[in-house]
MILUMTOR-939388 format. One record per residue: residue number from 1; z, x, y of N, C-alpha, C, CB in turn; residue in three letters. Coordinates in steps of 0.2 Angstrom, whole numbers. Last residue first. Glycine has a CB too. Example, Ala and Ser with C-alpha at 12.3 -4.5 7.8 and 13.67 -1.06 7.14 Angstrom:
2
<atom 2,<35,64,-11>,<36,68,-5>,<39,64,0>,<29,70,-3>,ser> <atom 1,<39,66,-28>,<39,62,-22>,<39,66,-16>,<45,57,-22>,ala> 
// end
This chain:
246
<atom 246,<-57,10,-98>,<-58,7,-103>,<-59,14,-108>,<-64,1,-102>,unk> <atom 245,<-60,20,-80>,<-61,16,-85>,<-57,15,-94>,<-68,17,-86>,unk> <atom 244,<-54,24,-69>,<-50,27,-76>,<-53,22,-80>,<-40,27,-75>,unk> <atom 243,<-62,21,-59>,<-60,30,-60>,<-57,30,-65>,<-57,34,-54>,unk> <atom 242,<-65,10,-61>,<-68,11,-63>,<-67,20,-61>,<-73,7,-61>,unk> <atom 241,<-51,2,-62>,<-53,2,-68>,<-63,7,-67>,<-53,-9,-71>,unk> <atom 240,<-47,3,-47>,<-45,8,-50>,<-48,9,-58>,<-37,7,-50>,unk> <atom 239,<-58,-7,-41>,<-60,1,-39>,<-52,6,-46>,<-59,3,-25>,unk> <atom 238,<-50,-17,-47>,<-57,-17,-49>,<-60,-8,-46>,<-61,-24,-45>,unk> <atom 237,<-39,-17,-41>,<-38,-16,-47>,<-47,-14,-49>,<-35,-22,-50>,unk> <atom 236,<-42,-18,-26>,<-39,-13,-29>,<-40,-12,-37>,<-33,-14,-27>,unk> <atom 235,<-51,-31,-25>,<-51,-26,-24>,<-50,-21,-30>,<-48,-26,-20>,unk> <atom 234,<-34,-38,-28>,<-42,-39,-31>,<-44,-35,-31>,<-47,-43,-29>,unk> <atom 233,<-30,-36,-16>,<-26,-34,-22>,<-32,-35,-28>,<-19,-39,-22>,unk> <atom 232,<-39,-39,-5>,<-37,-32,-6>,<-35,-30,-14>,<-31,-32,-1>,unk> <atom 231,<-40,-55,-7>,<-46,-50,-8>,<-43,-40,-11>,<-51,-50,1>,unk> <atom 230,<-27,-59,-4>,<-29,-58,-11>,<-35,-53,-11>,<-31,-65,-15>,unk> <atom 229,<-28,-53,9>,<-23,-49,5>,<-23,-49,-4>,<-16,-51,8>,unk> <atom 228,<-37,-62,15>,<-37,-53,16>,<-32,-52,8>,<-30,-49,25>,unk> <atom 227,<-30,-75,15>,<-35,-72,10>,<-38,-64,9>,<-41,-76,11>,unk> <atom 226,<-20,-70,22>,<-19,-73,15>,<-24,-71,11>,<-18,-81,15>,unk> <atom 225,<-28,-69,34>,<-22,-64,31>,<-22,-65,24>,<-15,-66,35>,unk> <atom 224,<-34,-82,35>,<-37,-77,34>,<-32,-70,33>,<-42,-76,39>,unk> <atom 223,<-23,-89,37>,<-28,-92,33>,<-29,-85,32>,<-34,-96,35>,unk> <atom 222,<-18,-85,50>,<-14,-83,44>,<-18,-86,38>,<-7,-86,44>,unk> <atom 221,<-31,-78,58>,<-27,-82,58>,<-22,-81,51>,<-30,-88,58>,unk> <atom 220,<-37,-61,65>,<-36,-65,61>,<-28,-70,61>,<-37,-60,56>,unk> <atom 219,<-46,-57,77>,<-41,-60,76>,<-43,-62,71>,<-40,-64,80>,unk> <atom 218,<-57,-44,85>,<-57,-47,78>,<-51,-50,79>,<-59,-43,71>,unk> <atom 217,<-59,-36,96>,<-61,-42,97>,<-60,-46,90>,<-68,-42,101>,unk> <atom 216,<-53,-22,93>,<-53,-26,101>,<-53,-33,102>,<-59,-25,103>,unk> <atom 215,<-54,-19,80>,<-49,-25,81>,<-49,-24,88>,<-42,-24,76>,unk> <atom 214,<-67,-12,74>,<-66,-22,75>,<-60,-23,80>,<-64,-27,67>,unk> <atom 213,<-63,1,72>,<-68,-1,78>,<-68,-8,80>,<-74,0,77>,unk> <atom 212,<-57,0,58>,<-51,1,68>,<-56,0,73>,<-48,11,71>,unk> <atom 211,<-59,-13,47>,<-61,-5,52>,<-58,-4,58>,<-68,-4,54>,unk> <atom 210,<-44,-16,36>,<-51,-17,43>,<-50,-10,46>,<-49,-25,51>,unk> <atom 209,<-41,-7,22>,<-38,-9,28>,<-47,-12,33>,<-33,-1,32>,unk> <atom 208,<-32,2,6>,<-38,-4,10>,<-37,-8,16>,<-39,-10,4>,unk> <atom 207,<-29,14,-2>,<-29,11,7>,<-32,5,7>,<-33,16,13>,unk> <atom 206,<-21,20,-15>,<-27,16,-14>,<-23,13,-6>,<-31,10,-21>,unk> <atom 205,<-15,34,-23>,<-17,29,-17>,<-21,28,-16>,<-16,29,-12>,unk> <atom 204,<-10,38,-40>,<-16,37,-35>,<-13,34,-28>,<-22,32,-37>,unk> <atom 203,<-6,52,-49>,<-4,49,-43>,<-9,46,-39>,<0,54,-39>,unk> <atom 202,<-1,60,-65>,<-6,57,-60>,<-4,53,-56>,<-10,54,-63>,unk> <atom 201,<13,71,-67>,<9,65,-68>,<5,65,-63>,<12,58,-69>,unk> <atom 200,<28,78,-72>,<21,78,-72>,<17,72,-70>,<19,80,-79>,unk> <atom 199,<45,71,-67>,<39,72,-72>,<31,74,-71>,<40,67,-75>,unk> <atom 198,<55,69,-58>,<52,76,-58>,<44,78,-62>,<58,81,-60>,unk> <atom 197,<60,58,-60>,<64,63,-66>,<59,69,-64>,<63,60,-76>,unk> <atom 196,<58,51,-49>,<63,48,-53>,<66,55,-56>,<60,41,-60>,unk> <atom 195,<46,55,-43>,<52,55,-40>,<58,56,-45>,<51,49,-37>,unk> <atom 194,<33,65,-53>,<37,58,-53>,<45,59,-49>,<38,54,-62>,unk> <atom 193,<22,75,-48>,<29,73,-50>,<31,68,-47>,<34,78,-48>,unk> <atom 192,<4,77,-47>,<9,75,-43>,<17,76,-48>,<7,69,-40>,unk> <atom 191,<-13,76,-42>,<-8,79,-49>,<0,79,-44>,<-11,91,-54>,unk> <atom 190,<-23,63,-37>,<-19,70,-39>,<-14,70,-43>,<-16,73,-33>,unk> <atom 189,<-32,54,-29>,<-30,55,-34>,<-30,61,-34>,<-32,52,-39>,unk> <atom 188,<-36,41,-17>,<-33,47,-18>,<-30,48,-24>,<-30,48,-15>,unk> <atom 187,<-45,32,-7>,<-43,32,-13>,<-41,39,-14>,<-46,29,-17>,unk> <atom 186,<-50,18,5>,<-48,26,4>,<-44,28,-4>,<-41,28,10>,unk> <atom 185,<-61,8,13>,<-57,11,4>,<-56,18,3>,<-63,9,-2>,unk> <atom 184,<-63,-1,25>,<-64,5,23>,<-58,5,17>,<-63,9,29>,unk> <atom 183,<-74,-18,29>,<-65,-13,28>,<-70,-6,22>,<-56,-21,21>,unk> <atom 182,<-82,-29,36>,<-81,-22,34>,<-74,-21,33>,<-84,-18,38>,unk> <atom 181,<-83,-46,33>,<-83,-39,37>,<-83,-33,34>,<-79,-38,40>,unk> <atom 180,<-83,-59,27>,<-90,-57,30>,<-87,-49,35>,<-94,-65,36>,unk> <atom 179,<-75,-66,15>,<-71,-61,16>,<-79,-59,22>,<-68,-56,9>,unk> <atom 178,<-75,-78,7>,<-80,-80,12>,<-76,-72,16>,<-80,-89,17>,unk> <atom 177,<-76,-70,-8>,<-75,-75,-4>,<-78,-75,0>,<-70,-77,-2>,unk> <atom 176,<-82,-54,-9>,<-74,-58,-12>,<-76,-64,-8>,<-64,-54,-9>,unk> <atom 175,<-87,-39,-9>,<-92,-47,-11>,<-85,-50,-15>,<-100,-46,-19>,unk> <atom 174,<-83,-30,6>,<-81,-34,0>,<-85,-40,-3>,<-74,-36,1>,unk> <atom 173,<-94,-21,15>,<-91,-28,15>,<-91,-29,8>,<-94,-34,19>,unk> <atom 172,<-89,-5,16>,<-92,-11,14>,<-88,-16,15>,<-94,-10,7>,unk> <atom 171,<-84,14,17>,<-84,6,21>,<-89,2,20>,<-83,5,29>,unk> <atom 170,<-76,24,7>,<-80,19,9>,<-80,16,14>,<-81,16,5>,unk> <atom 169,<-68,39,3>,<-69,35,6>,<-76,31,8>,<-66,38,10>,unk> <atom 168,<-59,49,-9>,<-64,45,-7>,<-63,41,-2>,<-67,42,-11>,unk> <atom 167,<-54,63,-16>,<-49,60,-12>,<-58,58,-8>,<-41,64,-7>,unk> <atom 166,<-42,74,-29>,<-51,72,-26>,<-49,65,-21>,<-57,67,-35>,unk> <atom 165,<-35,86,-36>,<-34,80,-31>,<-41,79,-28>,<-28,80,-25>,unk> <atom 164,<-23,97,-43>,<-30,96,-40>,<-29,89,-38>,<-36,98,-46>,unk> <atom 163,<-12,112,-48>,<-13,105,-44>,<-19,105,-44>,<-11,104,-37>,unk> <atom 162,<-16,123,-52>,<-10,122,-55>,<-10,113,-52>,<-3,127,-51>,unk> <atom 161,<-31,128,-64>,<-29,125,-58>,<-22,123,-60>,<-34,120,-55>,unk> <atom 160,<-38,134,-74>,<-32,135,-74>,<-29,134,-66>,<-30,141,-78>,unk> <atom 159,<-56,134,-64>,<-51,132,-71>,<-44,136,-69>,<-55,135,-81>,unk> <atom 158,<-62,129,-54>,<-56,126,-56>,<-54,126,-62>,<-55,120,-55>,unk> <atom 157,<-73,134,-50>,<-68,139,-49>,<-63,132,-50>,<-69,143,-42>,unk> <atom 156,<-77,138,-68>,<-76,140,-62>,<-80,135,-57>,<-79,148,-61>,unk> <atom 155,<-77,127,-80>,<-76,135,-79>,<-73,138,-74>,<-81,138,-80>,unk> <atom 154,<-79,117,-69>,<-71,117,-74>,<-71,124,-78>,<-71,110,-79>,unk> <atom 153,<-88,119,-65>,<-84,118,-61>,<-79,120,-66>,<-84,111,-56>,unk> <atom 152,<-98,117,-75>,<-99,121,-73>,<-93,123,-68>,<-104,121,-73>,unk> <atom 151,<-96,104,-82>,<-92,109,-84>,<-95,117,-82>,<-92,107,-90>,unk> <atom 150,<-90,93,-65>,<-95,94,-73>,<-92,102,-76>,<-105,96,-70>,unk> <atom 149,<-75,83,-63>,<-78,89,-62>,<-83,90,-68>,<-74,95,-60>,unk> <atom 148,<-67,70,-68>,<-72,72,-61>,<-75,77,-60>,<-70,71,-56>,unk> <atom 147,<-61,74,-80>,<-61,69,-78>,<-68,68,-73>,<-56,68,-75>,unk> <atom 146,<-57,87,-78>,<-60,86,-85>,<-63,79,-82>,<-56,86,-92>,unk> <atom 145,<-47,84,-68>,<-53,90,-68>,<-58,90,-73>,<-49,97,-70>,unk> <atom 144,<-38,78,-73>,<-43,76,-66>,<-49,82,-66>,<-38,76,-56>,unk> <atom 143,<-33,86,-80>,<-34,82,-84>,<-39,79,-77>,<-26,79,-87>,unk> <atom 142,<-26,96,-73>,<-34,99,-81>,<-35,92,-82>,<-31,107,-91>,unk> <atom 141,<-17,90,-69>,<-22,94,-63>,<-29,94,-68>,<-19,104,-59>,unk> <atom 140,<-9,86,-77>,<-12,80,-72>,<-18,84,-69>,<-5,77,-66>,unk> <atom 139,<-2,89,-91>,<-6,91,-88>,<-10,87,-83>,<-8,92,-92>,unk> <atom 138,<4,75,-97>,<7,84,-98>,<4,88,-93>,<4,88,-106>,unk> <atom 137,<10,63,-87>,<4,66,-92>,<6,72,-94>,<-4,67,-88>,unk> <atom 136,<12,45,-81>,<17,52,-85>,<11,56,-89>,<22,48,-93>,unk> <atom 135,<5,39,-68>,<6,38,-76>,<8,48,-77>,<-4,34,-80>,unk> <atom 134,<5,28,-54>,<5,33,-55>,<7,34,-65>,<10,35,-50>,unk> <atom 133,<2,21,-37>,<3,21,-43>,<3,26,-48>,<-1,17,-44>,unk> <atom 132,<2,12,-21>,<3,19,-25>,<6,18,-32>,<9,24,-22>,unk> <atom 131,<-7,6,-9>,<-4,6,-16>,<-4,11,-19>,<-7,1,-19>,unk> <atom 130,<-10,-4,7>,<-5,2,2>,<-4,2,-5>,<1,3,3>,unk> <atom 129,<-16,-13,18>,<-16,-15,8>,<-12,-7,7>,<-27,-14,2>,unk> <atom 128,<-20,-20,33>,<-19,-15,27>,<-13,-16,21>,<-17,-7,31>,unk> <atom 127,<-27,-28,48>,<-23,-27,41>,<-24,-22,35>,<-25,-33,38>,unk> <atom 126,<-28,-31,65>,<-28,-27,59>,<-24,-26,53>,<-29,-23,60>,unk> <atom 125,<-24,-40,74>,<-30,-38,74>,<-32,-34,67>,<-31,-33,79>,unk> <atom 124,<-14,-55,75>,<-15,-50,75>,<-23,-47,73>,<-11,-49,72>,unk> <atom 123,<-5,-61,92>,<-11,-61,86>,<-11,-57,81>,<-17,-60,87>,unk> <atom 122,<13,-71,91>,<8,-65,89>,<1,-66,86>,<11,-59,85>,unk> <atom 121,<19,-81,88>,<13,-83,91>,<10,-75,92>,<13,-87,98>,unk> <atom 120,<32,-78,82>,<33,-75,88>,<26,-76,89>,<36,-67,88>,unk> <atom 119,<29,-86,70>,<35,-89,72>,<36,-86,81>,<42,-86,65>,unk> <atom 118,<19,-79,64>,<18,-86,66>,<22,-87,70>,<19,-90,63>,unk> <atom 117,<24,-66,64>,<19,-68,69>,<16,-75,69>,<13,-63,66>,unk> <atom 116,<34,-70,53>,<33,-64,60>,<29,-68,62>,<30,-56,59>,unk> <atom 115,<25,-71,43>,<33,-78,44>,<33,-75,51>,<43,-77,40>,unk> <atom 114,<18,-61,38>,<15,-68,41>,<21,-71,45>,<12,-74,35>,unk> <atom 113,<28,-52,32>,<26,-50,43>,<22,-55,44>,<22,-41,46>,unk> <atom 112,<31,-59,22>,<35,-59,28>,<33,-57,33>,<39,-56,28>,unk> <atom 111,<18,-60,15>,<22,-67,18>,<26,-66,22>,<27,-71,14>,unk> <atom 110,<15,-48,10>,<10,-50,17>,<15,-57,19>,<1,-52,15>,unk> <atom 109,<24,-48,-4>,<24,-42,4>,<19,-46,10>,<19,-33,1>,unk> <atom 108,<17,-58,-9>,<24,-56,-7>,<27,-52,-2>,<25,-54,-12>,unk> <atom 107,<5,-53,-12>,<6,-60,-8>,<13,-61,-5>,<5,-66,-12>,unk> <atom 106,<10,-41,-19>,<5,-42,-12>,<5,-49,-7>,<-3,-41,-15>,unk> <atom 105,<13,-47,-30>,<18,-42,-28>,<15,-41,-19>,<17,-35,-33>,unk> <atom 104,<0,-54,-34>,<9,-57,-34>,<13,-53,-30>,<13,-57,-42>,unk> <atom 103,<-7,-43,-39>,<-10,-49,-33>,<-3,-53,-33>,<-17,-54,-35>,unk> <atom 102,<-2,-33,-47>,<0,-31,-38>,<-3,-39,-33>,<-7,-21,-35>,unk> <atom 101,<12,-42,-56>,<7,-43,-54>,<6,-39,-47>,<5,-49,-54>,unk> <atom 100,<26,-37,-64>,<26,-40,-58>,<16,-38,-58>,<33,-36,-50>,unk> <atom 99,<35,-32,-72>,<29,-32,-73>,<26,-36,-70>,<28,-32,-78>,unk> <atom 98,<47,-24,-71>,<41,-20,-71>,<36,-22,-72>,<42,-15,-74>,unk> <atom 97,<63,-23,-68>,<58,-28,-66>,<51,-27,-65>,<61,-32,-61>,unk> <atom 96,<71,-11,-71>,<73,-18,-72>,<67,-25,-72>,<80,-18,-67>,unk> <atom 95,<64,-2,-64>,<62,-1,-72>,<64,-9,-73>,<67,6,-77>,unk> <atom 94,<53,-6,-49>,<60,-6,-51>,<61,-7,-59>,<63,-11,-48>,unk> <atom 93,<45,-1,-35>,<44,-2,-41>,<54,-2,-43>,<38,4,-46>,unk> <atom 92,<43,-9,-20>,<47,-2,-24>,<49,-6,-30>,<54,2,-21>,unk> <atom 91,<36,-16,-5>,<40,-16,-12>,<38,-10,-16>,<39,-23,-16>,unk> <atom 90,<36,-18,14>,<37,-12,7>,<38,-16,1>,<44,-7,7>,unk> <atom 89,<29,-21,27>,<32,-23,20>,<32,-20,14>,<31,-30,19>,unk> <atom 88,<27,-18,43>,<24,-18,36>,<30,-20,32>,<22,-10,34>,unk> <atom 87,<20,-23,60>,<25,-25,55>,<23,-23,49>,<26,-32,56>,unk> <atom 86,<15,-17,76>,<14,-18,68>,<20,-20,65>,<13,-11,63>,unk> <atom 85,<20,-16,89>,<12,-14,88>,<11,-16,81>,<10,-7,89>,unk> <atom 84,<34,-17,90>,<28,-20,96>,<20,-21,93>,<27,-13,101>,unk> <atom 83,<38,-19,74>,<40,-15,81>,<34,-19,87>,<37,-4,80>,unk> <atom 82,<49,-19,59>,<45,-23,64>,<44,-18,72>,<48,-30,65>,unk> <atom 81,<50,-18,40>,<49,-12,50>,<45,-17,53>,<43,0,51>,unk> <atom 80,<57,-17,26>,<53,-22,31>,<54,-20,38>,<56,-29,30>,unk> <atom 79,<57,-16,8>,<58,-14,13>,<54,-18,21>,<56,-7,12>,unk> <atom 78,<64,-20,-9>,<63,-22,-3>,<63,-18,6>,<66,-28,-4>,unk> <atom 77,<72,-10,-16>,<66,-13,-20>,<60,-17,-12>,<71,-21,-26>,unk> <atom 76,<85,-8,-15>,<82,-5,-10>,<76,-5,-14>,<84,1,-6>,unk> <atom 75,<98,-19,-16>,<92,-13,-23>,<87,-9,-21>,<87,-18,-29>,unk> <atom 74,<97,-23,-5>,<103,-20,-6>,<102,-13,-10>,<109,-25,-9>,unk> <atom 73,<85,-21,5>,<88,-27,3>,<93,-20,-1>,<82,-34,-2>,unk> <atom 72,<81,-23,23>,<79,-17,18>,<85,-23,12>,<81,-6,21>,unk> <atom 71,<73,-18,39>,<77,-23,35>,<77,-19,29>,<74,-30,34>,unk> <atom 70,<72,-12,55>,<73,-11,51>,<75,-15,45>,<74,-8,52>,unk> <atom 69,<64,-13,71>,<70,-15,67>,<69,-16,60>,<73,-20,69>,unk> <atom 68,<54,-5,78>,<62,-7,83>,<69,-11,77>,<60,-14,92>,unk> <atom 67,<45,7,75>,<49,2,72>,<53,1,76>,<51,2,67>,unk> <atom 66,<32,14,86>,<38,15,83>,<41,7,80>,<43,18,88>,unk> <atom 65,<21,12,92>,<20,12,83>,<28,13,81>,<15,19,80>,unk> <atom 64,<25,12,106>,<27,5,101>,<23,3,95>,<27,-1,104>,unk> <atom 63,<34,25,110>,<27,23,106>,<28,18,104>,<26,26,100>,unk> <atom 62,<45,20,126>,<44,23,119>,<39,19,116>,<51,24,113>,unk> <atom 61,<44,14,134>,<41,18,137>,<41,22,130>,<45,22,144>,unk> <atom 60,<58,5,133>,<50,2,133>,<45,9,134>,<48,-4,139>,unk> <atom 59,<68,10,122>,<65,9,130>,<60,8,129>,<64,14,134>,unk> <atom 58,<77,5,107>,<72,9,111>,<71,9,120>,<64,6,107>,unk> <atom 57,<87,1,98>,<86,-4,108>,<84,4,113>,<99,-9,112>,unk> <atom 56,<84,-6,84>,<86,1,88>,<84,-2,95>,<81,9,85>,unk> <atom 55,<93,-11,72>,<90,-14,78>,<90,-7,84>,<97,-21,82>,unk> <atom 54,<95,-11,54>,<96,-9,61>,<90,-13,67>,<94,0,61>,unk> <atom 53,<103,-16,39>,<97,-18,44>,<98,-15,50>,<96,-27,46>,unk> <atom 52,<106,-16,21>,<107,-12,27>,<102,-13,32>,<107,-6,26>,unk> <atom 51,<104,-30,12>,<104,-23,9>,<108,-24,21>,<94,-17,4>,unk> <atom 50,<97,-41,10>,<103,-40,10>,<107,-35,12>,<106,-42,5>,unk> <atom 49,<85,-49,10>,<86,-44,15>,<94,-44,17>,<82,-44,20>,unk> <atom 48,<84,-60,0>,<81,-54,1>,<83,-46,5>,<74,-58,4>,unk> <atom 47,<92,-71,7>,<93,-66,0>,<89,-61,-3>,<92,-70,-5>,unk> <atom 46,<84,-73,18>,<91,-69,19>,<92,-67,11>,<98,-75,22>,unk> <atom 45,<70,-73,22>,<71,-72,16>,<78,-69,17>,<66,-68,14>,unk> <atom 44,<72,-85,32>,<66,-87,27>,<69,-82,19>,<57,-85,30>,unk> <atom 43,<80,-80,41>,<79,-88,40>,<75,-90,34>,<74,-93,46>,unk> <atom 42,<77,-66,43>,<82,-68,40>,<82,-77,40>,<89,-65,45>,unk> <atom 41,<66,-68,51>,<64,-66,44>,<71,-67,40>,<61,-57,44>,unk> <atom 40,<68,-73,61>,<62,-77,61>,<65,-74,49>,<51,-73,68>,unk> <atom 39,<78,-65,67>,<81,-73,64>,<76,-74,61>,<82,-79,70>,unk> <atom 38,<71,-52,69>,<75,-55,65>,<78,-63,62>,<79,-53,66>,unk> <atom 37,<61,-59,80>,<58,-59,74>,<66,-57,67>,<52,-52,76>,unk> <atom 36,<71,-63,90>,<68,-68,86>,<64,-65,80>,<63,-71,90>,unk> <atom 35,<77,-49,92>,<81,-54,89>,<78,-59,87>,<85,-55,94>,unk> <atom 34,<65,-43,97>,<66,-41,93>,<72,-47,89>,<69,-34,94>,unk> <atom 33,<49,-50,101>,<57,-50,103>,<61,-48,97>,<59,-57,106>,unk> <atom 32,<34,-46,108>,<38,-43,101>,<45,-44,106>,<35,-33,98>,unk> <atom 31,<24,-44,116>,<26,-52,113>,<31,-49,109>,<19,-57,108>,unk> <atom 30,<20,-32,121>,<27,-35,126>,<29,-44,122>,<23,-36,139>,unk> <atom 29,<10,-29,113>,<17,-27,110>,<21,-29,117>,<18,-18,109>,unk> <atom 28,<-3,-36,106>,<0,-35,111>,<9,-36,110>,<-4,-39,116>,unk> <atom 27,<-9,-33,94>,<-13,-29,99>,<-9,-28,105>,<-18,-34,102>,unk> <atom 26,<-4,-27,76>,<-5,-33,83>,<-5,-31,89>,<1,-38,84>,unk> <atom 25,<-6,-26,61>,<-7,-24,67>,<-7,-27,71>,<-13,-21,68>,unk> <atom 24,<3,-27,45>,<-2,-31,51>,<0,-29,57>,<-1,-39,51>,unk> <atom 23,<4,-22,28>,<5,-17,35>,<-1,-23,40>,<1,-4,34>,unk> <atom 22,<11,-20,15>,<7,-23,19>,<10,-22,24>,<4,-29,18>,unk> <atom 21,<13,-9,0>,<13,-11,7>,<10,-16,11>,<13,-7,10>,unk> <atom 20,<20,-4,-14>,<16,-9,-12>,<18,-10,-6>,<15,-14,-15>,unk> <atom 19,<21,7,-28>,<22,4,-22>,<19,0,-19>,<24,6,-19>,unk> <atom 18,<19,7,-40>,<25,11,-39>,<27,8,-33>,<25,19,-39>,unk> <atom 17,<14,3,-58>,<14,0,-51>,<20,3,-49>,<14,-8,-49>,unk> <atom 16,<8,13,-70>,<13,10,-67>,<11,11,-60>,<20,12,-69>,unk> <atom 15,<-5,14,-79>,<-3,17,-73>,<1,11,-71>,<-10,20,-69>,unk> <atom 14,<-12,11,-90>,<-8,16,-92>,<-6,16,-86>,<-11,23,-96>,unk> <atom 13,<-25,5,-88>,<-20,0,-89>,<-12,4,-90>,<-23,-4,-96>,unk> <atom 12,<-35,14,-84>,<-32,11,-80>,<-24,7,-80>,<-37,7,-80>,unk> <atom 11,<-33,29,-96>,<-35,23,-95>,<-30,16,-89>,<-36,20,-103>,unk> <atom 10,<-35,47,-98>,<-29,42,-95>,<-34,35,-93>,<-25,46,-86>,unk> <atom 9,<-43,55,-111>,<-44,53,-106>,<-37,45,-102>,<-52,51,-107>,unk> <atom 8,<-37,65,-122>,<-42,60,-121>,<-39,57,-114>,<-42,54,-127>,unk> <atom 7,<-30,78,-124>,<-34,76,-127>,<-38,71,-125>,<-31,75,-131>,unk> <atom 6,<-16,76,-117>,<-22,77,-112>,<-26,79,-117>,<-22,81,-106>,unk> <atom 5,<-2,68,-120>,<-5,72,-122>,<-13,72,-119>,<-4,71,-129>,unk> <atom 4,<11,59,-109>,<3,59,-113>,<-1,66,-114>,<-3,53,-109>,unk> <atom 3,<29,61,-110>,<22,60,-107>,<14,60,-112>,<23,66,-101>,unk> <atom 2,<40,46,-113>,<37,51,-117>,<29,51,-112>,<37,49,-125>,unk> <atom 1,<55,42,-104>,<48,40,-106>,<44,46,-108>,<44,36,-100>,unk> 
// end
């Protein structure tokens, strides 16, 4: 893939989807059986999770942010960690199949650790959105630089910078649906290399998650998961078209 000349500005639409997580929090870790939540996820997505799976047979006295089991599918496109305290779901971009929607690719990923927690009556308290994306540039650090800094900065003290990276955070309630809470918006952009070939480029993460102070007393049903997650993926695109507008 040929990279982009830094003459004009990188537009939203220019940035390949690279990954996608959904990550659900649950309060109480002695509900977690490791052999039911396998069956629970191998019943629904066995062609999915073909690849390599472990069962680690931890102690209870170990962190239960730890994963006690691991799924993952053969094209290792699909990833999946369940433990006491969280369940996340990975997908990984793949050249063979690259143009997958992130509100499609998100609904996808939040289905399996829903199948989870229905099937083990787990609640859960907290949800998070992961997304990493990224575009081929010549120049990724002078190119964010020109981008977000005025041009008294971009004389000094960032000029001929080798890396740079600007990195936000919000908490609002989202104007999505009947979505009535707060969640925080983390976003990160930097100059980075592409895994694959090492290449130059621009690298965002976007976070979108409930606030950590709610989840004492917030329960979400799987109604509201679902709709978390379209909101999120919504969201997302709409905060990336306005740091790389049109």
């Amino acid at each position: 893939m040929s990279l982009r000349l830094t003459s004009q500005m990188v537009k939203w639409q220019e940035f390949t989807l690279d990954t996608v997580q959904a990550a659900l929090f649950t309060p109480e870790p002695n509900a977690f059986v490791p052999g039911k939540a396998v069956g629970t996820i191998l019943g629904h997505f066995q062609d999915r999770f073909n690849g390599e799976m472990q069962v680690l047979p931890l102690p209870a006295e170990f962190p239960h942010e730890f994963p006690r089991v691991q799924l993952k599918s053969s094209d290792d496109r699909w990833h999946l960690s369940m433990g006491p305290t969280r369940a996340d779901a990975i997908w990984r971009f793949s050249a063979t199949a690259s143009n997958e929607s992130l509100r499609d690719v998100a609904a996808a990923c939040a289905e399996m650790p829903k199948r989870y927690v229905e099937a083990l009556g787990i609640p859960v308290s907290r949800l998070s959105l992961v997304i990493h994306r990224f575009c081929r540039v010549v120049d990724p650090a002078n190119l964010l630089i020109e981008r977000f800094c005025n041009d008294e900065s971009r004389r000094e003290p960032f000029n001929r910078s080798s890396t740079f990276e600007i990195h936000n955070h919000k908490v609002y309630v989202p104007q999505h649906g009947d979505i009535d809470y707060p969640i925080n918006s983390w976003v990160r952009c930097k100059s980075a290399l592409t895994v694959a070939d090492h290449a130059p480029a621009i690298a965002i993460e976007q976070d979108l998650n409930t606030v950590a102070d709610e989840q004492t007393e917030r329960r979400f049903g799987l109604s509201c998961i679902t709709k978390y997650f379209e909101m999120a993926a919504a969201e997302a695109d709409q905060i990336i078209r306005k740091y790389f507008p049109d």
